[in-house]
VOKOLDO-597757 format. One record per atom (N, C-alpha, C, CB): x, y, z; chain; residue in three letters; residue number from 1. Coordinates in nm, 4 decimals, decimal comma, padded with zeros to 6 digits. Glycine has a CB too. Example, Ala and Ser with C-alpha at 12.3 -4.5 7.8 and 13.67 -1.06 7.14 Angstrom:
2
R         c1         c2         c3   unit   code   pos
R    01,3190   -00,5690    00,7800      A    ALA     1
R    01,2300   -00,4500    00,7800      A    ALA     1
R    01,3200   -00,3300    00,7800      A    ALA     1
R    01,1308   -00,4473    00,9046      A    ALA     1
R    01,2850   -00,2250    00,7080      A    SER     2
R    01,3670   -00,1060    00,7140      A    SER     2
R    01,2900    00,0030    00,7870      A    SER     2
R    01,4084   -00,0598    00,5725      A    SER     2
END
This chain:
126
R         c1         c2         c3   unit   code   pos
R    00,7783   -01,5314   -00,9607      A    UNK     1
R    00,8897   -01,4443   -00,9259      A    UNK     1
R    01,0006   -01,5289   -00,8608      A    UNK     1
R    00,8428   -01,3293   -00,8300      A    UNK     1
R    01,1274   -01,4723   -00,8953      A    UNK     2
R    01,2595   -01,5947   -00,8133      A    UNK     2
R    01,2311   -01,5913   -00,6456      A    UNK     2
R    01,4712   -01,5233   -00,8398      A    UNK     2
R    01,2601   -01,6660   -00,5927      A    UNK     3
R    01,2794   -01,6991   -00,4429      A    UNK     3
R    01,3558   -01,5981   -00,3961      A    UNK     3
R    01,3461   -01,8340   -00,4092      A    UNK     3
R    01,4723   -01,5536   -00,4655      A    UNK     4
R    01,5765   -01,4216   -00,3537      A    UNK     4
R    01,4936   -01,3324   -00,3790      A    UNK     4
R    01,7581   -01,3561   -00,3945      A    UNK     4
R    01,3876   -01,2871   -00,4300      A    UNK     5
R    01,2956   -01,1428   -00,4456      A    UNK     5
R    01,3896   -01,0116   -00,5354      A    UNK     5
R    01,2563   -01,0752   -00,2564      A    UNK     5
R    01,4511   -01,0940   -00,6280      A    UNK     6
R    01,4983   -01,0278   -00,7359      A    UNK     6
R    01,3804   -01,0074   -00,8484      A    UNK     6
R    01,6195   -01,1063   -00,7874      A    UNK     6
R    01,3523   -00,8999   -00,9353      A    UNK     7
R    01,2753   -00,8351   -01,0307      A    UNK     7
R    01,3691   -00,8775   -01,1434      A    UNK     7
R    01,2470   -00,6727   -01,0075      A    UNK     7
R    01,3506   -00,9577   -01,2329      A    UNK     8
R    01,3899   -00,9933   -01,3396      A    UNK     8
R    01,3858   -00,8535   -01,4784      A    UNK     8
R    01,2987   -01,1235   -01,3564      A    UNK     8
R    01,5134   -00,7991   -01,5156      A    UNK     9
R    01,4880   -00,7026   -01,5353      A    UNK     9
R    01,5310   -00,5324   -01,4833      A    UNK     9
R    01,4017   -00,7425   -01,5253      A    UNK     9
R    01,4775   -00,5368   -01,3843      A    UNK    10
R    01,4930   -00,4442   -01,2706      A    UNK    10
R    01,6301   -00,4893   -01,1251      A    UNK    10
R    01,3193   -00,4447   -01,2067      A    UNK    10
R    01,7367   -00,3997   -01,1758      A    UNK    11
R    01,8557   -00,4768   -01,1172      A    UNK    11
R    01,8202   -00,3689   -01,0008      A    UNK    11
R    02,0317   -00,4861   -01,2058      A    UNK    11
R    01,8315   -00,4106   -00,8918      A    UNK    12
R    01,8544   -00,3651   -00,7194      A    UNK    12
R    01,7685   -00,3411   -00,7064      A    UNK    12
R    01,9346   -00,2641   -00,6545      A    UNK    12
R    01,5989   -00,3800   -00,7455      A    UNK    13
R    01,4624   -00,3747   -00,6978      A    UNK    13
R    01,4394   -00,5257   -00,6768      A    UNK    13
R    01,3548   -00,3004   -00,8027      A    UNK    13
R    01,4012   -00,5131   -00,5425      A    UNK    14
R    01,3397   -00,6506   -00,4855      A    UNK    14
R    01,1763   -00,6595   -00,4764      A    UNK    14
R    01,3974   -00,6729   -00,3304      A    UNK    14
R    01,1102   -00,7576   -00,4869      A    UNK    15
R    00,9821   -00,7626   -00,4614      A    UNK    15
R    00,9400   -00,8215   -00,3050      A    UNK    15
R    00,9278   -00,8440   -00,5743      A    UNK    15
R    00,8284   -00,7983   -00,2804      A    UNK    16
R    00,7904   -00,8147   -00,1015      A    UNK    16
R    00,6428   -00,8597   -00,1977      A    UNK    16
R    00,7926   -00,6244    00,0563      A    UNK    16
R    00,5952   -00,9618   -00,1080      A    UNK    17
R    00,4969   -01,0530   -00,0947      A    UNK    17
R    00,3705   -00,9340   -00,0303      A    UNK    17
R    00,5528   -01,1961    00,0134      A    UNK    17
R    00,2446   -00,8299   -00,1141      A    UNK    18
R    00,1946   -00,7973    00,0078      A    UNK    18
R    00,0776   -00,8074   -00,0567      A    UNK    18
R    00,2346   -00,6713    00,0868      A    UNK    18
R   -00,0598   -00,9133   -00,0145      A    UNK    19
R   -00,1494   -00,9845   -00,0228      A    UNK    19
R   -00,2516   -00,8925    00,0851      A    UNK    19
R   -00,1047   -01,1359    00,0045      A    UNK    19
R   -00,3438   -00,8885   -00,0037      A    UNK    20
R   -00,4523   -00,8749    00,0646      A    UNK    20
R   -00,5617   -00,8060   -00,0591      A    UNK    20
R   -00,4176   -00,7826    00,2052      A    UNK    20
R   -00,4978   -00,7026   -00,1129      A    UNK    21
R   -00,6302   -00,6742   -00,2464      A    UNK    21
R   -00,6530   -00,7682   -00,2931      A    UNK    21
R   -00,6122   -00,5890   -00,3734      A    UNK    21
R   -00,5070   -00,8552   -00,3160      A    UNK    22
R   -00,5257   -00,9756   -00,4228      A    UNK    22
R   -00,4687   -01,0768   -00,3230      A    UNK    22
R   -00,4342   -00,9647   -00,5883      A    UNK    22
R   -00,4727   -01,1970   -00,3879      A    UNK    23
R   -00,3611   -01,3200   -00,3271      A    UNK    23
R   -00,2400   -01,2799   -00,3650      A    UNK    23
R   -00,3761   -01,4790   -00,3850      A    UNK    23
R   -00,1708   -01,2645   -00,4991      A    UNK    24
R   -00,0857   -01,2616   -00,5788      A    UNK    24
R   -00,0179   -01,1258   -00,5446      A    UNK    24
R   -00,1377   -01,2850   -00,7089      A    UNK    24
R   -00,0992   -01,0236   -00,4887      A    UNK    25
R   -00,0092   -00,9051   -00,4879      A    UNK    25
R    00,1133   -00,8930   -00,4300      A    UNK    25
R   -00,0643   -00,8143   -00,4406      A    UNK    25
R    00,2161   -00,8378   -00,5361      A    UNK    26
R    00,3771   -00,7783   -00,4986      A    UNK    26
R    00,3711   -00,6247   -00,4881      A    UNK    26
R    00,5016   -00,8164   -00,6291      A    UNK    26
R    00,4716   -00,6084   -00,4095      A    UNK    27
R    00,5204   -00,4471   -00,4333      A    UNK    27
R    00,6921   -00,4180   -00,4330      A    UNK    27
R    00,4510   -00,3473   -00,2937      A    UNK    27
R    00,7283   -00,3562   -00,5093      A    UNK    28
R    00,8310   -00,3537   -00,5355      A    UNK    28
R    00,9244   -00,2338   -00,4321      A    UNK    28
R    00,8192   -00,3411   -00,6767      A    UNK    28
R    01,0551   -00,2656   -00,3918      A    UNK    29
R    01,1152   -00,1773   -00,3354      A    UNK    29
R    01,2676   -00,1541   -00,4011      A    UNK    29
R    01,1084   -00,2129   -00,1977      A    UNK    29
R    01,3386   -00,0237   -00,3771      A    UNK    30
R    01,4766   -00,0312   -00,4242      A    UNK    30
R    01,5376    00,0185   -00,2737      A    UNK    30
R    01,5149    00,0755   -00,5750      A    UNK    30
R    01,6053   -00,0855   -00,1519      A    UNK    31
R    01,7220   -00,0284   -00,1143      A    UNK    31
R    01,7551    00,1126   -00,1010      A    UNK    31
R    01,7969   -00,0705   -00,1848      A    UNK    31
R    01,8056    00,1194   -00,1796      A    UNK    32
R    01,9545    00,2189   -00,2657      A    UNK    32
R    01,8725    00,3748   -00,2352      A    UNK    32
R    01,9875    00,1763   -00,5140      A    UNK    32
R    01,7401    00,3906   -00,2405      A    UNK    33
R    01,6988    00,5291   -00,2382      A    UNK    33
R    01,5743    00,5149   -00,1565      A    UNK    33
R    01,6766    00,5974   -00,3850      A    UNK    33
R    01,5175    00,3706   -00,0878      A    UNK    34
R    01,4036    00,3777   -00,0289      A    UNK    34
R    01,3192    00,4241   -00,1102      A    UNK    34
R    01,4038    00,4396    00,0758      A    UNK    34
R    01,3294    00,3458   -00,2600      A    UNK    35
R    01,1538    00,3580   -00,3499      A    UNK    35
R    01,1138    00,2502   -00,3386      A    UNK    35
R    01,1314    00,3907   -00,5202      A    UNK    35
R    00,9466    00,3086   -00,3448      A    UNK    36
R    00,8453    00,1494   -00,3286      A    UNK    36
R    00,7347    00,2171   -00,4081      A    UNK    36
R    00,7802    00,0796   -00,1338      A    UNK    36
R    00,7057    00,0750   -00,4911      A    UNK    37
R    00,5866    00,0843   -00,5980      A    UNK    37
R    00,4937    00,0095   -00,5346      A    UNK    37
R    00,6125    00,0281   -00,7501      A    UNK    37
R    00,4248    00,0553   -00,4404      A    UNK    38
R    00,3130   -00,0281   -00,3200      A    UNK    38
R    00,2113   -00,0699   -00,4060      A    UNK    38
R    00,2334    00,0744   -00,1829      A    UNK    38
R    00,1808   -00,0586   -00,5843      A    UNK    39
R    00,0340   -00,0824   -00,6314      A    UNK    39
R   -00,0692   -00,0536   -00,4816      A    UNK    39
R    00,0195   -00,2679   -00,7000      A    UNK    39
R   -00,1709   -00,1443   -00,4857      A    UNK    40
R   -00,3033   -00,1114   -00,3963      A    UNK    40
R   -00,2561   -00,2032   -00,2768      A    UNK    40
R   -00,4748   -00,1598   -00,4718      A    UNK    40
R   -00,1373   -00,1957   -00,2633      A    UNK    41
R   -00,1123   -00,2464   -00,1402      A    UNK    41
R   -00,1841   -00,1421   -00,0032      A    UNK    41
R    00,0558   -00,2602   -00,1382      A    UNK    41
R   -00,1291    00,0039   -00,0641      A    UNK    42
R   -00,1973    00,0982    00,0150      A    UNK    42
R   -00,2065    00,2492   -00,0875      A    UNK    42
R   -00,1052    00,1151    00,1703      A    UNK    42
R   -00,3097    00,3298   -00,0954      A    UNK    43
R   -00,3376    00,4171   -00,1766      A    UNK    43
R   -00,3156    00,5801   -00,1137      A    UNK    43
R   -00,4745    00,3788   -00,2191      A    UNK    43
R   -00,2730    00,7057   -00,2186      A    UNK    44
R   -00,2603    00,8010   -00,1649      A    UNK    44
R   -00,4047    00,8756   -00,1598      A    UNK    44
R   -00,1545    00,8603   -00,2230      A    UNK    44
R   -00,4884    00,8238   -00,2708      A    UNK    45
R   -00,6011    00,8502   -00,2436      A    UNK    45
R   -00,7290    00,8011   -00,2353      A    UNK    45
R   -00,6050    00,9066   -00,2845      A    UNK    45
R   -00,7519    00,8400   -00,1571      A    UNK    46
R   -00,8929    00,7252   -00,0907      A    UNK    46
R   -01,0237    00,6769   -00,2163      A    UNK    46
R   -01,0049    00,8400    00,0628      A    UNK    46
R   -01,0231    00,5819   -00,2071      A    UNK    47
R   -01,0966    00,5085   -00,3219      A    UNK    47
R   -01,2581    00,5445   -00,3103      A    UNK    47
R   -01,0702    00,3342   -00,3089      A    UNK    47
R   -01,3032    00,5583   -00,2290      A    UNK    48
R   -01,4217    00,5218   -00,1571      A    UNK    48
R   -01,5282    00,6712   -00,0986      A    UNK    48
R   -01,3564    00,4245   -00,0221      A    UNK    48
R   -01,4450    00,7868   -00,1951      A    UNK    49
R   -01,4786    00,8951   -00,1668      A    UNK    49
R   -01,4410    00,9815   -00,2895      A    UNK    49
R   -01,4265    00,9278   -00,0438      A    UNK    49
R   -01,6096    00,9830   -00,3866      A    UNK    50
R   -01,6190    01,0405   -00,5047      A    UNK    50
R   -01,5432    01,1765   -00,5002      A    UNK    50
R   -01,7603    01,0515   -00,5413      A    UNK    50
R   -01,5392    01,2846   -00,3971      A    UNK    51
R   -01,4700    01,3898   -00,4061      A    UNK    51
R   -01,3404    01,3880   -00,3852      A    UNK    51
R   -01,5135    01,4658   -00,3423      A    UNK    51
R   -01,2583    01,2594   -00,3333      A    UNK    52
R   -01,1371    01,2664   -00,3584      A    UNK    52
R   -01,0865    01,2096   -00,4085      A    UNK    52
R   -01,0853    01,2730   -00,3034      A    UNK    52
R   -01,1649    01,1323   -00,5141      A    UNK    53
R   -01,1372    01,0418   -00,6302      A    UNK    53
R   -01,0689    01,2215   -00,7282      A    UNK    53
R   -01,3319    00,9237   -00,7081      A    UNK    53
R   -01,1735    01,2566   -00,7725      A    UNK    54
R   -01,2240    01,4018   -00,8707      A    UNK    54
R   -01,0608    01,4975   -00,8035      A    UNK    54
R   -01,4525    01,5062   -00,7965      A    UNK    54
R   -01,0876    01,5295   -00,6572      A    UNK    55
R   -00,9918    01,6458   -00,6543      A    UNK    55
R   -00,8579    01,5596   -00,6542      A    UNK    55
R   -01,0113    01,7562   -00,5140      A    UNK    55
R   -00,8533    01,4740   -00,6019      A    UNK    56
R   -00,6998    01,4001   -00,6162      A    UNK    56
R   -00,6358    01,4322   -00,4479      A    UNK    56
R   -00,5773    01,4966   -00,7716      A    UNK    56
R   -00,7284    01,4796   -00,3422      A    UNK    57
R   -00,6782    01,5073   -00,2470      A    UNK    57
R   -00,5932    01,3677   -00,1984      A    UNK    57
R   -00,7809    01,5656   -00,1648      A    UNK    57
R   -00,4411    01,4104   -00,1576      A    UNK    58
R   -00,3585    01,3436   -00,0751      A    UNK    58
R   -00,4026    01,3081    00,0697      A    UNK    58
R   -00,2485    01,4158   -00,0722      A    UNK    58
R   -00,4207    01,1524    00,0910      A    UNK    59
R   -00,4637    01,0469    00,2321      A    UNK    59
R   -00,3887    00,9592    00,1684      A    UNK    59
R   -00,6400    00,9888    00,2785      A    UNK    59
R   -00,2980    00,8878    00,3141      A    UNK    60
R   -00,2640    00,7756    00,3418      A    UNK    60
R   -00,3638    00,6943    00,3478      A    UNK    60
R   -00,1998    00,7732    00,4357      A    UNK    60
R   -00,3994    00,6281    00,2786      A    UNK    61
R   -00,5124    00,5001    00,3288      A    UNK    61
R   -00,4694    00,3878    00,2943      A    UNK    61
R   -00,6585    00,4982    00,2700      A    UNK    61
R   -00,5720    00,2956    00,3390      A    UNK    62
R   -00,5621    00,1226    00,3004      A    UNK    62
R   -00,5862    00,1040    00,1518      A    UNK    62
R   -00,6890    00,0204    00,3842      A    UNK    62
R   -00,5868   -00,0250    00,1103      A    UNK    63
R   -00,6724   -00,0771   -00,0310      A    UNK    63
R   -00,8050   -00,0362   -00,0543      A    UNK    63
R   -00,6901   -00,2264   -00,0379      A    UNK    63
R   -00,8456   -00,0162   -00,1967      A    UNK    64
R   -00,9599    00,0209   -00,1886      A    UNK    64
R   -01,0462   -00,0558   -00,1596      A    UNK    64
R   -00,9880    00,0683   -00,2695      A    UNK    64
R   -01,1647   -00,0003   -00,1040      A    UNK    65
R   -01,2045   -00,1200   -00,0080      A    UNK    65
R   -01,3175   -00,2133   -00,0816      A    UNK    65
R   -01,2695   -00,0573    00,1434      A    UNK    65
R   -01,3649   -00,1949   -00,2853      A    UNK    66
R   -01,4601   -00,2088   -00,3179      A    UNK    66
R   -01,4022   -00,3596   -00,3497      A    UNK    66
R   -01,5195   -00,1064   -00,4075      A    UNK    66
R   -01,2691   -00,3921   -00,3262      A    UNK    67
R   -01,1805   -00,4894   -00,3794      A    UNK    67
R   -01,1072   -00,5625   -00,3133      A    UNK    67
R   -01,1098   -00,4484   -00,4492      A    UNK    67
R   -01,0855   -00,5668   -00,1797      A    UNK    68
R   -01,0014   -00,6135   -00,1337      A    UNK    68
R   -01,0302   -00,7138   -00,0620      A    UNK    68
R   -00,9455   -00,5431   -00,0893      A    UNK    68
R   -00,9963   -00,8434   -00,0944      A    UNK    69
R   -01,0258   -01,0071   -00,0549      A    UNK    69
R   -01,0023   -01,0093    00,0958      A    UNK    69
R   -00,9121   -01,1302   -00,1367      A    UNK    69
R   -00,9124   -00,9956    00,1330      A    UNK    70
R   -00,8566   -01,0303    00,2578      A    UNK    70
R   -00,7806   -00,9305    00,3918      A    UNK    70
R   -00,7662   -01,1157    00,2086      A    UNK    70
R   -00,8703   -00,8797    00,4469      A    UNK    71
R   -00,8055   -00,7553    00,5506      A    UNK    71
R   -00,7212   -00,7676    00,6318      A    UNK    71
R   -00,8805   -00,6982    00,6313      A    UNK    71
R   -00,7030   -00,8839    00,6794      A    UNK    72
R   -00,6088   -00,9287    00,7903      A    UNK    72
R   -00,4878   -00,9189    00,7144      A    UNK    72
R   -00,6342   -01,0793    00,8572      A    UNK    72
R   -00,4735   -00,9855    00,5940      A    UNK    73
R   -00,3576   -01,0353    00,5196      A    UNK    73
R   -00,2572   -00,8487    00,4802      A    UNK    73
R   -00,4383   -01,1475    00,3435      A    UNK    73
R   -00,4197   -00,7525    00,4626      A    UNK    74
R   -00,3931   -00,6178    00,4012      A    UNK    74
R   -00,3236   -00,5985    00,5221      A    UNK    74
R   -00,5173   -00,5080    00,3526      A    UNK    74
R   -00,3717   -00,5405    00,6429      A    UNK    75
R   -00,3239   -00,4852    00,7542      A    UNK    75
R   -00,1809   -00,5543    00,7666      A    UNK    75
R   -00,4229   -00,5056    00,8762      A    UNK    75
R   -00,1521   -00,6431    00,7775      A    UNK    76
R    00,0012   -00,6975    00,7399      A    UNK    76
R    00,1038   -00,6859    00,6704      A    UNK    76
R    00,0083   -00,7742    00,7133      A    UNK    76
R    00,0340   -00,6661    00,5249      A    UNK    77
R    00,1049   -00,5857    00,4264      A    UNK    77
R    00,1265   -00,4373    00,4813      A    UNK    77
R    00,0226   -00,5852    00,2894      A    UNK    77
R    00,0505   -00,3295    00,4785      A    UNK    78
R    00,1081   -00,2495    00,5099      A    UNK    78
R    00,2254   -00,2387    00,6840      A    UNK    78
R   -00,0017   -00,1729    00,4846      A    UNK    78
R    00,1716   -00,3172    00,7454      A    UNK    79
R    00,2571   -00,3028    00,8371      A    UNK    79
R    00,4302   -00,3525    00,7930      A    UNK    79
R    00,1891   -00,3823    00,9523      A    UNK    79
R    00,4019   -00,4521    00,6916      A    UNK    80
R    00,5578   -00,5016    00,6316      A    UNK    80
R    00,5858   -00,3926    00,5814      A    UNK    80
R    00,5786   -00,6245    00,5174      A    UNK    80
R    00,5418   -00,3006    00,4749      A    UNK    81
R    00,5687   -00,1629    00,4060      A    UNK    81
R    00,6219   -00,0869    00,5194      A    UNK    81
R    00,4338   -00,0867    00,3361      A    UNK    81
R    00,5553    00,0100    00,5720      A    UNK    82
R    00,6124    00,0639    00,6938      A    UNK    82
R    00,7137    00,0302    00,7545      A    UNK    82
R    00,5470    00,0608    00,7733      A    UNK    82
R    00,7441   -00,1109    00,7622      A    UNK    83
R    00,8832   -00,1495    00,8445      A    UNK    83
R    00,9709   -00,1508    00,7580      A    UNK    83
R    00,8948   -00,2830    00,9194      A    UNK    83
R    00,9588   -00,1241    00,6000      A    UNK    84
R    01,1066   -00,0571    00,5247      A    UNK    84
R    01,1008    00,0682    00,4991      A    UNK    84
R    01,1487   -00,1114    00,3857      A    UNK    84
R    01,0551    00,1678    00,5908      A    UNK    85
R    01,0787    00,3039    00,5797      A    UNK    85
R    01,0802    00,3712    00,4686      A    UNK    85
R    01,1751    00,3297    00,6253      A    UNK    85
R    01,0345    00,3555    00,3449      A    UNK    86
R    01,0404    00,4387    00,2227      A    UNK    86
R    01,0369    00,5556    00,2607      A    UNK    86
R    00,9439    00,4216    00,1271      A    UNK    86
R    01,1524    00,6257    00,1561      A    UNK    87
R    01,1407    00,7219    00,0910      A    UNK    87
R    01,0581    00,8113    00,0179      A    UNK    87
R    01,1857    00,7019    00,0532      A    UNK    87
R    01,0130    00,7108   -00,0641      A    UNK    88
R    00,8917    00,7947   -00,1631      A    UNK    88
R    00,8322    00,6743   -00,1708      A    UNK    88
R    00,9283    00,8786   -00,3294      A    UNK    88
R    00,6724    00,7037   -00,2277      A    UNK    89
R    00,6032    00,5880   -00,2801      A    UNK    89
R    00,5443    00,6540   -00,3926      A    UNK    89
R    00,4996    00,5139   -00,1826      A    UNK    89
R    00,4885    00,5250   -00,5043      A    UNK    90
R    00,4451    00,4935   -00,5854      A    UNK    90
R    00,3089    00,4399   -00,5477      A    UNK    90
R    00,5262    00,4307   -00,6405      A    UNK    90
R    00,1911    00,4599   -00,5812      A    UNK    91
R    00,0851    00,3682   -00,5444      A    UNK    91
R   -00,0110    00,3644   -00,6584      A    UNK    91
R    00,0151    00,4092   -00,4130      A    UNK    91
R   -00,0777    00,2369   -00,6595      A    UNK    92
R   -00,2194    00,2707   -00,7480      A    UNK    92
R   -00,2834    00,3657   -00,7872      A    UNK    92
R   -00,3066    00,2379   -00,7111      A    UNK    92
R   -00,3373    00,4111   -00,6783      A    UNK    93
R   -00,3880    00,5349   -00,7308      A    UNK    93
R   -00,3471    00,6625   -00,6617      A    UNK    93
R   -00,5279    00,5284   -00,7310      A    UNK    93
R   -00,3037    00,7765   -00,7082      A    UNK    94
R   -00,2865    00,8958   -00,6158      A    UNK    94
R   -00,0931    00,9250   -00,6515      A    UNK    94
R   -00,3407    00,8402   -00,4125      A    UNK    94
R   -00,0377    01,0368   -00,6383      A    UNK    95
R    00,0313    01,1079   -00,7492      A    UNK    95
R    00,1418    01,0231   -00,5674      A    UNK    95
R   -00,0098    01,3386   -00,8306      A    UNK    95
R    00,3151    01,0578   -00,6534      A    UNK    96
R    00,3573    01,0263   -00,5595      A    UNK    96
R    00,3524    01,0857   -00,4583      A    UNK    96
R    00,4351    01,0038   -00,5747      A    UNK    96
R    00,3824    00,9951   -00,3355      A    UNK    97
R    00,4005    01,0780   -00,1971      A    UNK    97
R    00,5716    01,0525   -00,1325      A    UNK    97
R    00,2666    01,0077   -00,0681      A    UNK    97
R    00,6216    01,1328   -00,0546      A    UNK    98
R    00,7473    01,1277    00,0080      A    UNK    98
R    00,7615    01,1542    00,0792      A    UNK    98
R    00,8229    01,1574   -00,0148      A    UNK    98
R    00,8753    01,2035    00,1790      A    UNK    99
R    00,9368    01,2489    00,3142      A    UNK    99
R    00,8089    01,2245    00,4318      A    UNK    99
R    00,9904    01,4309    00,3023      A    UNK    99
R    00,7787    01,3721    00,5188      A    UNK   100
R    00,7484    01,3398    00,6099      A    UNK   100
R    00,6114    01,2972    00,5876      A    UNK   100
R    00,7785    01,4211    00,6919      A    UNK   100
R    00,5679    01,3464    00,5014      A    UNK   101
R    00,4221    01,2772    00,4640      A    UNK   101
R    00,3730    01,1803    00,4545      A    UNK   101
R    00,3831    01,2877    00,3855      A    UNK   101
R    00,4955    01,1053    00,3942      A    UNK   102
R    00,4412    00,9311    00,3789      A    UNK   102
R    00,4821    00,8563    00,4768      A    UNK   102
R    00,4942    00,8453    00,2522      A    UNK   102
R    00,6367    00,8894    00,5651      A    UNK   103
R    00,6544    00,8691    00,7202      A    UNK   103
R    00,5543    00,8452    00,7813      A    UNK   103
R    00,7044    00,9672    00,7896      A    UNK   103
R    00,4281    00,9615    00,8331      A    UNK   104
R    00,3454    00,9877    00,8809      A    UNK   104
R    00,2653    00,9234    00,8814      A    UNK   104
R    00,3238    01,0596    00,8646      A    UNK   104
R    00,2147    00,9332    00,7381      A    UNK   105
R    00,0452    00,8585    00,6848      A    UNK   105
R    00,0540    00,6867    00,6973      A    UNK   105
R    00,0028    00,8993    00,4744      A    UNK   105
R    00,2023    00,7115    00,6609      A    UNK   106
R    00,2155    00,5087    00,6659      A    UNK   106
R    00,2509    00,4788    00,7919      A    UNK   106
R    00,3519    00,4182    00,5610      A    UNK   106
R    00,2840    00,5416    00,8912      A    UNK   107
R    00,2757    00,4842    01,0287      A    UNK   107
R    00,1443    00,4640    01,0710      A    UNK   107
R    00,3401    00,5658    01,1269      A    UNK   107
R    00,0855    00,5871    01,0561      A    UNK   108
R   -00,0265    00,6148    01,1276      A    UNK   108
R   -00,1024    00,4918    01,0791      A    UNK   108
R   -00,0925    00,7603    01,1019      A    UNK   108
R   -00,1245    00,4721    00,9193      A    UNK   109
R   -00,2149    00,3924    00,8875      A    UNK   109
R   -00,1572    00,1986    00,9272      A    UNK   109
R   -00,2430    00,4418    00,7192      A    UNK   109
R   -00,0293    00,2036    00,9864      A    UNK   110
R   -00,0148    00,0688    01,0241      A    UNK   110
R   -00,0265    00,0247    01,1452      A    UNK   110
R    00,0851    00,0289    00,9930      A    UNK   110
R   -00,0937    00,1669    01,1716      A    UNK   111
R   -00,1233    00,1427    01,3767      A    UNK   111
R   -00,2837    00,1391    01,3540      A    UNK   111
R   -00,0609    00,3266    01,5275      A    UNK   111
R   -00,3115    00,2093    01,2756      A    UNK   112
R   -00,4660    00,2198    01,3187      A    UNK   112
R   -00,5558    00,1554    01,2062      A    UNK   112
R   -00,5145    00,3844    01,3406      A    UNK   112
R   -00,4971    00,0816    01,1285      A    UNK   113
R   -00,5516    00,0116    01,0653      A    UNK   113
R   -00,6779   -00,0384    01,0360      A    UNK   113
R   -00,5078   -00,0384    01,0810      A    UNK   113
R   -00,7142   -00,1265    01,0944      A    UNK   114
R   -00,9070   -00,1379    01,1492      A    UNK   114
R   -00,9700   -00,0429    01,1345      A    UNK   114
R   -00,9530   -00,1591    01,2992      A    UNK   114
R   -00,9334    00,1046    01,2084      A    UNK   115
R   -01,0505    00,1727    01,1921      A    UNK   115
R   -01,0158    00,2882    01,1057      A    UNK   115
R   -01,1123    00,2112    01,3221      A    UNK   115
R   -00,8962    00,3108    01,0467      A    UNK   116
R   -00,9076    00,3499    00,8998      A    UNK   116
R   -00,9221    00,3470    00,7717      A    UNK   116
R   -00,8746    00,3697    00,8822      A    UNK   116
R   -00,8823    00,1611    00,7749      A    UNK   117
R   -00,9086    00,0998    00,6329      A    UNK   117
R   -01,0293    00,0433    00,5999      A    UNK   117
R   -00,8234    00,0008    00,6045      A    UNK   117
R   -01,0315   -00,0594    00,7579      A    UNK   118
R   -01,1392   -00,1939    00,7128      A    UNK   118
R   -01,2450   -00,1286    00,7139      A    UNK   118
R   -01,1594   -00,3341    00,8104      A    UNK   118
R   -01,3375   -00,1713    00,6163      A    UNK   119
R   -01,4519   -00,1208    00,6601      A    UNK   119
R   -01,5481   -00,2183    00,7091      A    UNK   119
R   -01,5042   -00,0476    00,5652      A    UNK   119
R   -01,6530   -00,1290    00,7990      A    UNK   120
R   -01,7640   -00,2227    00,8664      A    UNK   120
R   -01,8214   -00,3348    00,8085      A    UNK   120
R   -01,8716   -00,1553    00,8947      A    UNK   120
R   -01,8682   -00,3604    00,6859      A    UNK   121
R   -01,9460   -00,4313    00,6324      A    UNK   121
R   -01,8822   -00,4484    00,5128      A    UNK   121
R   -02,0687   -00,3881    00,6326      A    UNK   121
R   -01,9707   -00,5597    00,4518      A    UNK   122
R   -01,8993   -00,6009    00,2737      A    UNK   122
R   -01,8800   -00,7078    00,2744      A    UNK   122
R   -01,7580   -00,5462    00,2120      A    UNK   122
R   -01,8959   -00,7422    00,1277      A    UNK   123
R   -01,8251   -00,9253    00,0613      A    UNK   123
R   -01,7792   -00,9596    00,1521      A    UNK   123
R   -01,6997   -00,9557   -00,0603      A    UNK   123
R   -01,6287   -00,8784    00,1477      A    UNK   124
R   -01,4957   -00,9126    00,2157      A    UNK   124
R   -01,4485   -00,9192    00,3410      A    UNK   124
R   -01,4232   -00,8500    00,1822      A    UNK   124
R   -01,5244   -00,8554    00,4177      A    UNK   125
R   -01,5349   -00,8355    00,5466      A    UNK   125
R   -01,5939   -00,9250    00,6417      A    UNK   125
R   -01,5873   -00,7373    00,5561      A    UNK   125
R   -01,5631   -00,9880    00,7199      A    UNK   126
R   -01,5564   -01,0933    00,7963      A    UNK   126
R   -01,6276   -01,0642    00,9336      A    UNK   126
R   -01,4168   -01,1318    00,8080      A    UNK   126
END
C-alpha cells in the first residue's frame, strides 16, 4: 500500500495499519462521512458464540478470537479505530452498525478490552 495511506482506486479512502488478527491487516476509512471498513479488526458479531453466529445478534466485540495472532497489537487497533470516531462501520462479520451504537460499543470495547475480547487461554494468548 503507498506510504500517504491512499487506496489506489478508492479516491478519499485512506487505509490505517490495524494488526492483530493478522500482521498485514488494513482497515479502510473515508473522512468525508466517517466510513470504516474495520474487516476483523473488530466484529458486530461475536464469533465465538454459535447462537449469535445463527441469530446475527448485534455486539461490539474484538477479533474473532479462533484467529487472532496477536492481542496486544488487536487492543491497539481498535483503540486507533475509536480515536477516528466513525460514523458507520463495515466489519467482517455482522450487518452494518452506526450512530450511537457503534459510538458506544466501540468505546466501550476500547476501554475494556482484556476482559471483553482477549480470551483466557489459546494458541494466541500469551
Amino acid at each position: 500500500m503507498p506510504d500517504d495511506q491512499s487506496v489506489p482506486g478508492l479516491r478519499d479512502w485512506k487505509w490505517v495499519h490495524t494488526p492483530g488478527h493478522s500482521k498485514g491487516h488494513i482497515s479502510l476509512f473515508r473522512e468525508s462521512d466517517r466510513s470504516l471498513i474495520a474487516g476483523d479488526a473488530f466484529v458486530n458479531v461475536r464469533q465465538d458464540s454459535l447462537y449469535k453466529v445463527i441469530t446475527q445478534e448485534k455486539e461490539i466485540a474484538g477479533p474473532p478470537r479462533y484467529l487472532t495472532t496477536d492481542w496486544e497489537a488487536a487492543k491497539e487497533s481498535v483503540k486507533s479505530l475509536e480515536s477516528l470516531k466513525p460514523a458507520v462501520a463495515i466489519t467482517g462479520h455482522g450487518y452494518p452498525v452506526e450512530g450511537k451504537e457503534l459510538e458506544m460499543g466501540l468505546s466501550k470495547l476500547a476501554k475494556e478490552f482484556d476482559s471483553l475480547a482477549k480470551p483466557d487461554h489459546g494458541k494466541y494468548v500469551e
